[in-house]
Phi, psi and omega in degrees: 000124181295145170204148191241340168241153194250054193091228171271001203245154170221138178278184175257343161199159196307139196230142179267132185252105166276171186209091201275157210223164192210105200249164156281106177242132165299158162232336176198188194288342204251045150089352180295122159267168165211138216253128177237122191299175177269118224248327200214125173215124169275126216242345202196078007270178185306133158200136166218170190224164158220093196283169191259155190023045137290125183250194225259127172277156197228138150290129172309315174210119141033293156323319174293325177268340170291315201307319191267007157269324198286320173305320185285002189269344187288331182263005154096032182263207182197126152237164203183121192272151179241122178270151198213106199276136166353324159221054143255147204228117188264141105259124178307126178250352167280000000 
């Protein structure tokens, strides 16, 4: 989605707002998360990963990407959508 205002700020030209989802990956048995993007996602069967130094799939609109928080809460996850201004690139560094 094209947007030319930001918060309280405007840009001088229209800039792509992409929307990348950010999960709680377990890392070991006494319960520690480390919260990480969705790096893969596999459609058949449901499976998704959030690999280390990957970078992050991104959404078109905002809805597409809540939808796919609201999926990962049916499998007991915690997601959170990040919104991404155009030539910013999340990658896992964990």
């Amino acid at each position: 989605m094209k947007i030319k205002k930001y918060g309280y700020g405007e840009f001088k030209e229209s800039v792509e707002l992409r929307f990348a989802v950010m999960v709680a990956y377990p890392t070991d048995e006494e319960g520690k998360t480390d919260w990480l993007f969705v790096t893969d996602i596999e459609y058949h069967p449901r499976t998704w990963w959030a690999k280390k130094g990957k970078e992050a799939i991104y959404w078109a609109t905002r809805k597409e990407a809540q939808q796919f928080c609201v999926e990962l809460s049916y499998r007991n996850f915690a997601g959170f959508v990040v919104e991404c201004i155009e030539d910013m690139h999340l990658i896992n560094n964990k």
